[in-house]
N, C-alpha and C positions, 0 to 999 in steps of 0.2 A: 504494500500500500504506500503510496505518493506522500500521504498525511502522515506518516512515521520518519521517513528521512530529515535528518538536517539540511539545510542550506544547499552546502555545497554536495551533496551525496543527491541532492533532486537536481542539482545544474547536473553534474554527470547523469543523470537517468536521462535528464530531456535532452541531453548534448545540446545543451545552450550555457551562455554568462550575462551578467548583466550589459554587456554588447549587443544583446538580441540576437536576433536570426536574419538571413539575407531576406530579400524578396524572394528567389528563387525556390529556397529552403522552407518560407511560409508558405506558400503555395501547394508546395508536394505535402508537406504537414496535413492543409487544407484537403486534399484528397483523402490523405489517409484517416485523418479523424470526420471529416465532416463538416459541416459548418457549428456555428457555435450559439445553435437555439435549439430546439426542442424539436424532434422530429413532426411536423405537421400533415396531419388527418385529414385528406382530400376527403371529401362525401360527392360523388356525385347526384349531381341535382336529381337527374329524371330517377334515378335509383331512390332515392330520400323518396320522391315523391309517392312511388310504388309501394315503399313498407304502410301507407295508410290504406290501403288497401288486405293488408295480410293481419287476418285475428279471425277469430271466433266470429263476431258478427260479421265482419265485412264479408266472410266467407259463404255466411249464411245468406246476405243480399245477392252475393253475386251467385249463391245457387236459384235464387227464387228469379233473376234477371235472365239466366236461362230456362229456366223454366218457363218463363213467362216470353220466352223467345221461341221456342220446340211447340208451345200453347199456341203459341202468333195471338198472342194477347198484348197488343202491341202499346195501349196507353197503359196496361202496369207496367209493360216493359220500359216505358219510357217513364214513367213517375219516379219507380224502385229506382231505373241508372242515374236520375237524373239526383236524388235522394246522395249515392253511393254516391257521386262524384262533388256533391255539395260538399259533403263530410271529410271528404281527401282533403280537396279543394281548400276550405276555413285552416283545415289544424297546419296544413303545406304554408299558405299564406302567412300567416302569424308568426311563425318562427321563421321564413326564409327574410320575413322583413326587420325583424331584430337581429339575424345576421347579417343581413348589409350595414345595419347602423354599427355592431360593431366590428366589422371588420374594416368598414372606414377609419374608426376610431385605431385598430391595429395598426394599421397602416402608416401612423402617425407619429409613431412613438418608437420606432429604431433609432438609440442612441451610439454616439460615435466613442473611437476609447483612442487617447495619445498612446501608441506604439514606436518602436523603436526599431526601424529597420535599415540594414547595409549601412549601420551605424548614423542613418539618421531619423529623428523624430517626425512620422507624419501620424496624420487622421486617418482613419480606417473607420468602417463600420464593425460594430462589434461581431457581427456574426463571424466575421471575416478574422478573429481573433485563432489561435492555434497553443498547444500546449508548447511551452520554450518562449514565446514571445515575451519581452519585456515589455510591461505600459506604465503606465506614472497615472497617479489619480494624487484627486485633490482635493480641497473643501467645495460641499456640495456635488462632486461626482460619484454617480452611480457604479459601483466595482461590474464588470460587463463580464467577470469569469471567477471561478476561481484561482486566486492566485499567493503566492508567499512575498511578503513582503522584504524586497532585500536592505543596503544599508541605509538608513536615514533615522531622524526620529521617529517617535512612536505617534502612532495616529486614532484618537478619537471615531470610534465605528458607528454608526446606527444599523442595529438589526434587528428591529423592533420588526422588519418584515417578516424576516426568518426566524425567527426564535420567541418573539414575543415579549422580548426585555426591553422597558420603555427608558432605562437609560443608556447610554452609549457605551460602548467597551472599550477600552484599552488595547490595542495590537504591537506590538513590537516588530522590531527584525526578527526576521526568521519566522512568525510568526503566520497565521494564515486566513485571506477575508476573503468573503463569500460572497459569487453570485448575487445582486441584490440590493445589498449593502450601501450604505447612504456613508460616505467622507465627511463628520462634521465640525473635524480640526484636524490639520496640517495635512503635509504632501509627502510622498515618499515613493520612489519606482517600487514594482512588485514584478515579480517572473508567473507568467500561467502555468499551472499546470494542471486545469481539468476545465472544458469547454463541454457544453452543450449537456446530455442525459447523463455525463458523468459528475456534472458539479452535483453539489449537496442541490441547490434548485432542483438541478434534474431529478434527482433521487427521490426526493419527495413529489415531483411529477409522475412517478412510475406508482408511488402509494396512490394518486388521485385515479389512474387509472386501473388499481386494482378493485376500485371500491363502485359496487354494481348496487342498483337499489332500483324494483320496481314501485310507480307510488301506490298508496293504500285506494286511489281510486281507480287506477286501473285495474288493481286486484279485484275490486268491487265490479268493473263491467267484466272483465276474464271470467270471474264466477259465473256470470247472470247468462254469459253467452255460452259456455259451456254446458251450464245447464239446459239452456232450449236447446243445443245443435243434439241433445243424446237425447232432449225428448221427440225432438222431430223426426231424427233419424228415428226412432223408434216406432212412432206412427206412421212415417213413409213406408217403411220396411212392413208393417202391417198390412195398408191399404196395397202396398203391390202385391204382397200373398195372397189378399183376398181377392184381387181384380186378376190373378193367374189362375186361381182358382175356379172363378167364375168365368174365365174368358172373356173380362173385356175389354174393348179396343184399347189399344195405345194410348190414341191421343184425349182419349175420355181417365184413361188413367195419369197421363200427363198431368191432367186438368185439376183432378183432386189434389195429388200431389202438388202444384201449385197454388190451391188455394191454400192447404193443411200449411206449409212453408213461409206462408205472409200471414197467416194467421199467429204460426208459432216465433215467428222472431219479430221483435220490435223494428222495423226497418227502420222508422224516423229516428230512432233511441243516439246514436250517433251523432244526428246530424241537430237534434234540439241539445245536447247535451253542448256540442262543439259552437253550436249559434249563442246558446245559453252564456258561455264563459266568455266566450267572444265579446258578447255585451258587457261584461263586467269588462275584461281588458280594454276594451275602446273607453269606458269610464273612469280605470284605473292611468291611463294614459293621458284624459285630460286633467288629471293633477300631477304630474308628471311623471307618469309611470310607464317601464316598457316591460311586456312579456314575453318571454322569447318561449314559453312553457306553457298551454292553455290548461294541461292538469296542476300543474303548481297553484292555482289561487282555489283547487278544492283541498289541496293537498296544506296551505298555511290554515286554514281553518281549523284542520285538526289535531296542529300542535299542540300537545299539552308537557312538553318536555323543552325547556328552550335553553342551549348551551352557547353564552355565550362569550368572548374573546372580551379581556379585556385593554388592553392596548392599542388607544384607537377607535373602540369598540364602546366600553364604558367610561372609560376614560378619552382625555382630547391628544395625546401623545406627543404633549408639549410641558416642560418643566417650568412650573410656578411656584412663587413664592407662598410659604406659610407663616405663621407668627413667626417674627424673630424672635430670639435669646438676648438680651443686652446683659452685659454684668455692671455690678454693684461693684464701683469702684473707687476711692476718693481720689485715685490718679487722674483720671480723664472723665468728660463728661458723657455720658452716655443715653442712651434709650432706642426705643426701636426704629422709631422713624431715622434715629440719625447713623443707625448700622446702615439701615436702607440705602439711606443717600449717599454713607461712603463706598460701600460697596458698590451704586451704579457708578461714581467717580472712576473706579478703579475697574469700568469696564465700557468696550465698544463698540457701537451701534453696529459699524459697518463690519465687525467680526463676523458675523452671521451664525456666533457658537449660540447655542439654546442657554445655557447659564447667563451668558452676560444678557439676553433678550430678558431671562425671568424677571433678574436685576432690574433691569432699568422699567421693564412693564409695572415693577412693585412699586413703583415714585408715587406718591398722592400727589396729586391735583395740584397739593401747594410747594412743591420741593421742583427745582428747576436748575439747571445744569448750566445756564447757558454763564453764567455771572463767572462761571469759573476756566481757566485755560487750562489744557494739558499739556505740560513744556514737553515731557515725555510717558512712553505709553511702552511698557515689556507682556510682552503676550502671553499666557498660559503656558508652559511647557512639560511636560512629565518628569523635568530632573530639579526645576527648583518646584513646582507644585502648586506655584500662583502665578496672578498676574500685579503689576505693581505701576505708579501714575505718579508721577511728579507734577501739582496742581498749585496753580498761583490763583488766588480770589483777588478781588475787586481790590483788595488793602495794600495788595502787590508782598502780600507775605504766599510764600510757598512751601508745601510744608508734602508727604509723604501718604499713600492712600494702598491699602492692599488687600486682597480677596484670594482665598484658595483654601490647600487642604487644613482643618482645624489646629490638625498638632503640627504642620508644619509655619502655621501662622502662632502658634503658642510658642514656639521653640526661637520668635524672634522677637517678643513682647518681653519688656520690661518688665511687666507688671504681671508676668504668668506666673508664677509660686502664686500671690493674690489670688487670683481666678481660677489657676485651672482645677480644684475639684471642683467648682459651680460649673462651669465650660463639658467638664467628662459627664457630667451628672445630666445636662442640657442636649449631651451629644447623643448617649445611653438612650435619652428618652425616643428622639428623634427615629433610631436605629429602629426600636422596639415596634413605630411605627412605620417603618418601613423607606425615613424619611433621607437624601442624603444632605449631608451638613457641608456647612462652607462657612468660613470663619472670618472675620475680619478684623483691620486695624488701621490704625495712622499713626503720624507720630506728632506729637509733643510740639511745643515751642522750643524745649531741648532738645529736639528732633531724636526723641527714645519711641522707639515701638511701642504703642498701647494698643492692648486688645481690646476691642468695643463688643463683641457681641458675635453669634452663630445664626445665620441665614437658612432653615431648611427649606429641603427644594424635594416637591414631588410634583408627578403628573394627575391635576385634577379630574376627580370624575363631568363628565359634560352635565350641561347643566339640565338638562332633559332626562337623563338617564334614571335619577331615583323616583321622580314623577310615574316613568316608563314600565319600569320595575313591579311600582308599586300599584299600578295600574293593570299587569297581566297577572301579577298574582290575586288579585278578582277575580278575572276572569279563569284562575283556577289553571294560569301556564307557569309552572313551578321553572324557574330562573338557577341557573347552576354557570357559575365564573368558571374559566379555564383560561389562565394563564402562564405565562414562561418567565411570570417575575417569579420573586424570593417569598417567601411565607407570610414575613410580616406586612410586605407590601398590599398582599390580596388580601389579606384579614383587612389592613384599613379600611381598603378600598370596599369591600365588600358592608365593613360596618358604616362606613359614612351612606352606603348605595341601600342599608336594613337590607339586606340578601341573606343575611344569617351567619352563623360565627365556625360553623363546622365546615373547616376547608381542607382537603387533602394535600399531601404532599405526594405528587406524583413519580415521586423515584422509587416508590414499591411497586409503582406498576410493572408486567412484563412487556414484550412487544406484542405487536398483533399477530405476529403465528405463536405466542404462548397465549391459552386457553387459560382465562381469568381463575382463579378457585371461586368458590359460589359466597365465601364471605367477603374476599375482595368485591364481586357483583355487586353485593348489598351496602356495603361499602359507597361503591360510585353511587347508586341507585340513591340512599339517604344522604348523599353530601349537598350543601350549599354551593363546593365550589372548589377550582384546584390549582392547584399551585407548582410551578415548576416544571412545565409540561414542556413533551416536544411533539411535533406534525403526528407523531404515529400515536402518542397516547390521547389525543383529543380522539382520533378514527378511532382507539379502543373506547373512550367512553360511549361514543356518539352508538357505536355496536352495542356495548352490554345495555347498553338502557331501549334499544330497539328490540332487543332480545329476551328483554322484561315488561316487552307487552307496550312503548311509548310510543308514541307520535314523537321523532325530537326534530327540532329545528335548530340549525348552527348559526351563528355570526361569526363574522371576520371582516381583517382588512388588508391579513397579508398571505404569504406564500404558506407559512406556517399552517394556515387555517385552512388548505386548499383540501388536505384528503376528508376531513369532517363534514366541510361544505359538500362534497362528492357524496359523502356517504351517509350524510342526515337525512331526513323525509325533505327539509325546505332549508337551503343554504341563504339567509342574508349577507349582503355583501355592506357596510355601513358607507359613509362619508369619506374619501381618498383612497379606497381600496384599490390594492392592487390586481392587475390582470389576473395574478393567477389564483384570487379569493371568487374568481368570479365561474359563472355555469348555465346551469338554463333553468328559467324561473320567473321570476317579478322584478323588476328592477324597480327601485324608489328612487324618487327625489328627495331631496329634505330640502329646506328651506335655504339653502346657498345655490341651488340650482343642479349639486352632485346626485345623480343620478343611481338609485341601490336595485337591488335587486331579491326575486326567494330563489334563485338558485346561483348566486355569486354574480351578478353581472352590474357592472357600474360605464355610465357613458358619459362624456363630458360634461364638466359644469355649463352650464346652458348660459350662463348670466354673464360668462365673461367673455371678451372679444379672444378670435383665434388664438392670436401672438399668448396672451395671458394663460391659455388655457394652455395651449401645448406647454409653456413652460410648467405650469404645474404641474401636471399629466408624468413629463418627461422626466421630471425630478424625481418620480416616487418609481421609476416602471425600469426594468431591462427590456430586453431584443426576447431572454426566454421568457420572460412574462406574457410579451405580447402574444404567443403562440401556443400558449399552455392553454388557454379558451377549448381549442379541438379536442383535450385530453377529457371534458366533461361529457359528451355526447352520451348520453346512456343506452342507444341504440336501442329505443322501443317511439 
């Protein structure tokens, strides 16, 4: 495995260095691996169009259409085909035209990756990437492969897509970021070394396409056709016995048999059922809603099992400020508001890190930045642990402002023996709730470090969500969290959301080819909610609790969420989800114009102009995202 080697033990495998590869040498690569998305699922049309035709009933119309053709009974001939072809016709319509909106939307969203080739740096499209290739990413770039990150600093991850952790991680050299992955501080080249079905993306695309699920209302017409096609057979096979019996004509035997056949199957049953929902989608649509699934909106009806993602999902997947921590100190003056303010001091706007945003979003109304200059500005780094601002106010005194890790902002405070067991006590608490801490200080008129106070920072729940919550457990849709944060995080989260306190840790779980024990079952079945998951135990939960009898419905908004969404009764896709959260189903709007879905599918925000939109879009999506859509087909 590629993921066990060192550094330079994966240059020797790929027979590359951080020189890259020639053009020549990517190209022949390119043949041998493939391109670097997702293999994609041609359906041909007129074939699509045929499977509406092939079931239980359809089989049964089109006996009675022959029948009623051998009869030369030609205006039922022509009502029944006309009936049958209505029925193709609605359900073919509905979903071929929410595939054109998003395959327009696919279309859109191929991002390019800085590569390194015959020693010089060009733009490439991502597919076009190869394992051995060196690229450089940066802040705000999406990682287009998996790759190892060679020498540089260490760089700030978001992979709240893939893993469901809503704060950012830590990568080093040598280290290794994934398909998917959001750059949210600094730069560093990386070596590829797994493109396309072989990245973790990939991998988890092969779960989404393991995961097969008839809905409960198809099962419910299967039954009903089943049962008439063995009572009719049964009565056909009767009246011919008795009409060979008695010797009568053919075509008088024809005759019965076609009435007995339009008597015993509901011909219309199809095509009122398909008109029926159709009306609903065309309703569901003018509030801005698309269907790419006419059984999906019988199918959300009957959830009563509703599992859902919280990164993103119940939360907004952006780090906000909570009460601050000030200490009690007769060194320096202190309070919350003025941690506040020194802390956005000692951060900047155009950084575009989620920390210094929570900062400076915390400023009340009355607290304003502008009075003050920044002579100098040191950025975050992973070896000193802060950021640090050299500030002259109006009085033209300049004094010293700093923000970062708590004990390494304690270990430069004067006044730390004073504070720090109130600061450990304040940090404790913070942890307990899930929250992370960032500590601050300034200095003095004798320009000595004072610590003023600990800033905690968590991702709020949205503000809809406990409304939302508390509103389907009414209706009797018992609500269960799955996330890929840390324990204490989804306990908060879950007790600020009243979702209830019993939350698992899902590292006892097995994988989906181990077969749950039956107390583990009961287990998932009575939790609130879980913790610490990854792509495959969400698919186990979403299984065990289908398997005890639920209706369940999944939410999500990223890749992580993709095999659940495949394999729950009704997949929601929320607000920025990503392509491969998405499926066939209901797609929603919410009220910014993002468009959701009940079987994962989300289409452009509606409200903003092109330009806006693709950049949004573009920021959150890879190359394999965009073609993971085909891997939902449930082929019925």
């Amino acid at each position: 495995m590629l993921d066990d080697l060192d550094t330079q033990q994966l240059q020797d495998k790929l027979k590359s260095s951080p020189d890259g590869l020639s053009q020549g040498e990517a190209l022949r690569r390119l043949k041998q691996y493939g391109s670097n998305e997702l293999a994609e699922k041609k359906t041909n049309q007129i074939l699509k169009f045929l499977t509406y035709f092939w079931g239980p009933i359809p089989w049964m119309i089109e006996a009675a259409v022959v029948l009623s053709a051998l009869a030369q009974h030609w205006p039922d001939f022509a009502i029944i085909l006309l009936l049958l072809l209505a029925n193709a016709g609605i359900g073919f319509w509905e979903e071929h035209q929410a595939g054109n909106a998003i395959a327009a939307l696919k279309a859109k969203l191929a991002i390019k990756a800085q590569v390194k080739r015959d020693g010089q740096w060009t733009s490439v499209e991502s597919r076009e990437l190869v394992p051995g290739d060196v690229i450089h990413v940066r802040l705000g770039d999406i990682v287009p492969a998996d790759a190892r990150l060679l020498d540089g600093e260490p760089l700030q991850v978001d992979q709240s897509a893939l893993t469901g952790e809503s704060l950012p991680a830590t990568r080093r050299c040598g280290e290794a970021v994934f398909s998917g992955s959001i750059i949210r501080r600094g730069e560093i080249d990386a070596m590829v070394y797994a493109t396309g079905a072989n990245t973790y993306f990939g991998k988890t695309a092969e779960l989404v396409q393991a995961a097969h699920s008839v809905s409960h209302f198809q099962q419910a017409v299967l039954k009903i056709g089943n049962v008439l096609i063995l009572l009719a057979l049964a009565l056909v096979t009767v009246i011919i016995a008795v009409a060979v019996l008695r010797g009568d004509p053919l075509l008088t035997t024809l005759q019965f048999a076609l009435v007995l056949t339009v008597a015993a199957i509901p011909v219309a049953m199809p095509t009122v059922l398909s008109v029926t929902m159709a009306v609903g989608a065309r309703q569901l649509t003018m509030r801005g809603a698309i269907v790419t699934r006419l059984a999906a909106i019988e199918e959300l009806a009957g959830v009563d099992v509703l599992c859902s993602d919280k990164t993103g999902t119940l939360t907004k997947n952006a780090l906000t400020l909570g009460d601050p921590f000030s200490v009690d100190s007769s060194a320096v003056a202190s309070g919350p508001d003025l941690v506040i303010f020194t802390a956005a001091l000692a951060s900047r706007a155009d950084n575009k890190d989620p920390i210094d945003r929570a900062v400076l979003d915390g400023l009340s109304e009355g607290q304003s930045l502008e009075d003050y200059q920044v002579v100098h500005f040191q950025s975050f780094d992973p070896v000193h642990k802060r950021t640090e601002a050299t500030v002259r106010g109006l009085d033209g005194v300049a004094f010293k402002v700093s923000k970062g890790a708590p004990q390494v902002i304690l270990a430069l405070s004067a006044n730390a023996a004073q504070v720090k067991t109130a600061v450990e006590r304040a940090i404790n608490g913070f942890a307990a709730r899930g929250f992370r801490s960032l500590g601050v200080a300034r200095t003095d008129a004798e320009d000595q470090w004072q610590f003023l106070g600990v800033l905690p920072l968590f991702d709020p729940p949205r503000e809809e969500a406990k409304a939302t919550i508390a509103t389907a457990l009414q209706m009797g849709v018992k609500i269960k969290m799955v996330t890929g944060d840390q324990l204490p995080i989804a306990q908060e989260t879950a007790e600020n959301l009243g979702m209830g306190s019993l939350i698992l840790d899902a590292s006892v779980f097995g994988t989906t080819t181990t077969q749950p024990s039956e107390q583990l079952a009961q287990s998932i079945e009575k939790a609130d909610g879980f913790a610490q998951v990854f792509p495959e135990h969400k698919f186990q939960i979403v299984d065990v609790l289908q398997r005890h009898g639920h209706i369940v419905g999944m939410t999500g908004d990223g890749v992580n969420d993709a095999p659940a969404l495949k394999k729950a009764d009704c997949g929601i896709a929320v607000a920025d989800a990503t392509d491969a959260a998405r499926g066939r189903g209901l797609h929603r709007a919410d009220d910014t114009g993002t468009v959701r879905d009940c079987r994962g599918h989300q289409d452009e925000p509606q409200n903003l102009p092109e330009d806006e939109q693709l950049c949004d879009l573009s920021h959150r999506r890879n190359t394999a995202c965009a073609v993971l859509h085909d891997a939902f087909d449930p082929g019925l």
